[in-house]
ZAMARGU-4260 file (C-alpha; in steps of 0.2 Angstrom, whole numbers, plus 5000, padded with zeros to 4 digits):
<rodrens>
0) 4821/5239/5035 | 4824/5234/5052 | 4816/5216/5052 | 4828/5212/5035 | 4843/5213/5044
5) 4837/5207/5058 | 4831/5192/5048 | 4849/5190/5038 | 4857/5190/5055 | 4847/5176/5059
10) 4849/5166/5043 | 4867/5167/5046 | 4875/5153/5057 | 4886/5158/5066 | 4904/5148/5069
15) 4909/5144/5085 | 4927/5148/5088 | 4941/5138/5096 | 4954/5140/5109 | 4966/5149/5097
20) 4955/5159/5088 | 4952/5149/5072 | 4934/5140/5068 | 4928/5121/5074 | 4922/5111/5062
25) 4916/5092/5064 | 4922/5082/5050 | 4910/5072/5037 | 4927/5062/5031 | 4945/5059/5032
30) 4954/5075/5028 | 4974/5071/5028 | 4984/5083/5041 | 4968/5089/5050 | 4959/5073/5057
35) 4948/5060/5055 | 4929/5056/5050 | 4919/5063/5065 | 4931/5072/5076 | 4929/5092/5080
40) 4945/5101/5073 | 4948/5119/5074 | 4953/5126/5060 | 4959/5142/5050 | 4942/5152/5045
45) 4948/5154/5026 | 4952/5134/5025 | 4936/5128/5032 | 4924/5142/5022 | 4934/5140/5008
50) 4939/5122/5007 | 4931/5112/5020 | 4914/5118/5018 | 4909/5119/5002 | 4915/5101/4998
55) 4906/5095/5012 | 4922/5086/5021 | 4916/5095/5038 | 4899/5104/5045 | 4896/5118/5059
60) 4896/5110/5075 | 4878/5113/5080 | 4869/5103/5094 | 4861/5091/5084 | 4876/5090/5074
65) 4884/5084/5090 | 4870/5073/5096 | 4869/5065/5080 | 4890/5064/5079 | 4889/5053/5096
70) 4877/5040/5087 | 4885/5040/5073 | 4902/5037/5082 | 4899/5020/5087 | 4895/5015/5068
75) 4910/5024/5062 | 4921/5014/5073 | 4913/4997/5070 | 4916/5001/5050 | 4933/5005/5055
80) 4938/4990/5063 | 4931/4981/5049 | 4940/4990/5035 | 4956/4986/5047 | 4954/4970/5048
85) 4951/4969/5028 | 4966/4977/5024 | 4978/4965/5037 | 4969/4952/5029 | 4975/4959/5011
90) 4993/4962/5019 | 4994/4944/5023 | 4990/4939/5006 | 5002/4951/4997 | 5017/4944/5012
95) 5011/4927/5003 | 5012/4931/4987 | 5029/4933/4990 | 5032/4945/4975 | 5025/4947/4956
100) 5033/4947/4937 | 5031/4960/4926 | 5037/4959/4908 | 5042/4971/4898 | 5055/4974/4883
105) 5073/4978/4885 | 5089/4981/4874 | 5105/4973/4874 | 5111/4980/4892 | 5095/4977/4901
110) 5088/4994/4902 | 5068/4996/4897 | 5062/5004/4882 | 5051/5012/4895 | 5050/5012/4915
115) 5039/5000/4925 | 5029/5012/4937 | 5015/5009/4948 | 5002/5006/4936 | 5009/4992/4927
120) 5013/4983/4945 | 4994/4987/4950 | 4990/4979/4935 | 5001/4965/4938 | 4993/4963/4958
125) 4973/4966/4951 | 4979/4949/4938 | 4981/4941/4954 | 4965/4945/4962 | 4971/4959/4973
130) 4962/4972/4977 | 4974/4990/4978 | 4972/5006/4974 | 4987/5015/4965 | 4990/5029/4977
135) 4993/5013/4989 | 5009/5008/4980 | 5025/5021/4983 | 5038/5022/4971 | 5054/5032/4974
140) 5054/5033/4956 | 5052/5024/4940 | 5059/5008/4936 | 5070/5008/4922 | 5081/4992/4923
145) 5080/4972/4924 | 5081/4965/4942 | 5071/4962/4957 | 5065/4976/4966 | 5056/4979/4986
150) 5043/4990/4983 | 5032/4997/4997 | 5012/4998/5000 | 5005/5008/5013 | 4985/5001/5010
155) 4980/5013/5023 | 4975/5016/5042 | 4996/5013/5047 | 4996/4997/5039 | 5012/4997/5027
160) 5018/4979/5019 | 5032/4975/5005 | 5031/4969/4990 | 5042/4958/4978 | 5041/4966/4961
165) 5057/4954/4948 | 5056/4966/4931 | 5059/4952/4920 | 5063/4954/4899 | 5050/4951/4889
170) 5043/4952/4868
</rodrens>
């Protein structure tokens, strides 16, 4: 009886605690509010076994975790500043684009049958060979009139840019 709990203590790895008490984790990926792919975070115990963990957006700090999180550090950042420069690249070419049209019907007064939201202006940007995401495109809310409107893209990594959108009546 002895040697099985000896060997579940083993089999259990044990979480090394931070300054304040709560769990480091190094993270596999990006987690919004907590920190960025490859950094140690300390976190609440229920967040990271509950969340973090079992999606597999962090692991348990171990020593070859460490070592392997030093090599793998330098590729990280030379993917980085590639993705950075790709998206100023795209930021450039939405600035000249200066702004696209989107067509849609209207009554008498100019109001939309519907709204124009930021999947129609998505479609309107991937027509001109741009290459977005719709979470990239923020709307304060749906467009429901005629007119010209400034809508901003944040494309990632604190790169924001603006974008033309002219609702125009169409069919």
């Amino acid at each position: 009886m002895n040697t099985t709990m000896e060997h579940n203590k083993r089999k259990r790895a044990q979480v090394i605690k931070g300054k304040t008490g709560g769990m480091l984790l190094v993270l596999t990926q990006d987690v919004l509010h907590v920190g960025k792919q490859g950094e140690v975070v300390e976190v609440r115990h229920g967040y990271g076994r509950n969340f973090l963990l079992p999606r597999g957006l962090a692991t348990a700090p171990s020593q070859h975790n460490l070592r392997l999180l030093d090599r793998f550090k330098v590729k990280l950042q030379q993917a980085r500043d590639a993705r950075h420069a790709d998206l100023k690249a795209l930021a450039e070419q939405i600035v000249r684009l200066g702004g696209v049209n989107i067509e849609s019907r209207v009554n008498e007064e100019g109001h939309l049958y519907g709204s124009v939201g930021a999947a129609e202006i998505l479609k309107a940007l991937k027509a001109k060979n741009l290459m977005i995401e719709e979470e990239m495109i923020r709307l304060e809310g749906a467009i429901k009139e005629t007119g010209i409107y400034a809508v901003k893209l944040n494309l990632g990594y604190e790169i924001e840019t603006e974008l033309t959108v002219a609702v125009i009546p169409g069919k």
